[in-house]
N, C-alpha and C positions, 0 to 999 in steps of 0.2 A: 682856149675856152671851148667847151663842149657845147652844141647847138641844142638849141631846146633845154638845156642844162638848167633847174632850179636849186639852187642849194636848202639844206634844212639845217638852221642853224638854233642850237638852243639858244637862248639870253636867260641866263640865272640875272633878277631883277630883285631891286635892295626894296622891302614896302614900303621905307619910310620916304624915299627919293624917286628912283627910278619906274618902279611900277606906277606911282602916282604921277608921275609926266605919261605915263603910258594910259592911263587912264585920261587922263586932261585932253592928251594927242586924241584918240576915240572922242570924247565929248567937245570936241573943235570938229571933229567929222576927218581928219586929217588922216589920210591914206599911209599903213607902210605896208610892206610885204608879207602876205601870207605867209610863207613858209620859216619867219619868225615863231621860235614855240617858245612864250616865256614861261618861267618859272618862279614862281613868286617864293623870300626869301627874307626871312625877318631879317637879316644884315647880310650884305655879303661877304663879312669876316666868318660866315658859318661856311662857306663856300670853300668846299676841300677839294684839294687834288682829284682825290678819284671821281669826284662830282665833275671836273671836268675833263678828265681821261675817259672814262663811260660811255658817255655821248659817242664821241668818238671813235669808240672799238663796236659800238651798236649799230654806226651808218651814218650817223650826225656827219654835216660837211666841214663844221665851224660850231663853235663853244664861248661865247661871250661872257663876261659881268660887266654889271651895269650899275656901278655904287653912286655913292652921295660924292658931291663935289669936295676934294680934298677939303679937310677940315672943318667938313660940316655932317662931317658922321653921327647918327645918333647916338649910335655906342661907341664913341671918340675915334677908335682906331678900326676897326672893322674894314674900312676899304683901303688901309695901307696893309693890313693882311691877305687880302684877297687880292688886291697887288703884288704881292711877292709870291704868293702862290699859282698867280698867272704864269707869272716870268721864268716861277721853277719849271711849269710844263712846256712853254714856249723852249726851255734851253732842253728837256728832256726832248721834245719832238724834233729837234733839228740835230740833234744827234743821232735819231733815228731814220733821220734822213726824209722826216714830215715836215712840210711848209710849214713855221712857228707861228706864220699868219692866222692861222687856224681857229689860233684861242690865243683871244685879248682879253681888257680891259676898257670899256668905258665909262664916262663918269655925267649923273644929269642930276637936276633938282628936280623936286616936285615942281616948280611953275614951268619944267622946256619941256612941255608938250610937243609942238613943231620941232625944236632939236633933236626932240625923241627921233620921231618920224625920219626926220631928217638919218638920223646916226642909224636909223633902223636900215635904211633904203643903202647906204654907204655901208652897211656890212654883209650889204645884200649882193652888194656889186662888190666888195670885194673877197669873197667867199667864191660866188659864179665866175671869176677873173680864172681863180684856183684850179678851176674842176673839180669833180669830184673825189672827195675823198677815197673812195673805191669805186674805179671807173668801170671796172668788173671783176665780180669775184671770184671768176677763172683761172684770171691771169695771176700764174706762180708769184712774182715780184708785189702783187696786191694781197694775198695771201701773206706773205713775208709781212707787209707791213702791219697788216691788222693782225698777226701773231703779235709783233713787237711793240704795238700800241697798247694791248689786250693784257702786259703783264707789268 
């Protein structure tokens, strides 16, 4: 772990589920991490690969989604999409020799405000666990990486 180390982590956020706990979480007054940038996202079955390889090759430390709870998808299948398009980049990055921790999947309803909060601060800590995704851009092997992230 790198001291003083904040990570910046996108969260792609479903409108119909996730942002709306994230809104709830705000209107409870309920503290999560600054350096969370959501992105709001009518399904996150719209949520593609390079929406989450991007972040990524741009400085992002960590790449989240944040769907409706299995089977309660508005547009039925949307978060078993954006599930599997996790896992493709999860199995792309650890091939490339990138912690697959990096970019998940998680799942809330409109009413888990606090579990937002909650799951905000848990991938806050486990993102700042990592280190940074390029601890500097000097170093040739960090270079290597963000070429091979980057295509």
């Amino acid at each position: 772990m790198v001291h003083g180390f904040e990570p910046r982590i996108i969260l792609f956020c479903c409108q119909w589920c996730s942002y709306t706990a994230a809104d709830l979480a705000g209107a409870m007054r309920l503290s999560y991490p600054p350096n969370i940038y959501i992105v709001r996202v009518p399904c996150t079955g719209r949520v593609d690969v390079v929406h989450l390889l991007r972040p990524l090759e741009e400085g992002a430390d960590g790449v989240y989604v944040s769907g409706c709870l299995p089977g309660e998808c508005h547009y039925v299948s949307g978060n078993l999409k954006a599930a599997k398009r996790v896992a493709r980049v999860q199995r792309l990055l650890e091939e490339l020799g990138v912690e697959p921790e990096r970019v998940g999947m998680v799942y809330n309803s409109a009413s888990m405000g606090p579990q937002f909060a909650q799951c905000c601060r848990d991938l806050t800590d486990r993102i700042r666990a990592l280190g940074p995704m390029y601890p500097s851009v000097s170093e040739p092997e960090t270079l290597v990486a963000k070429e091979a992230v980057s295509r």
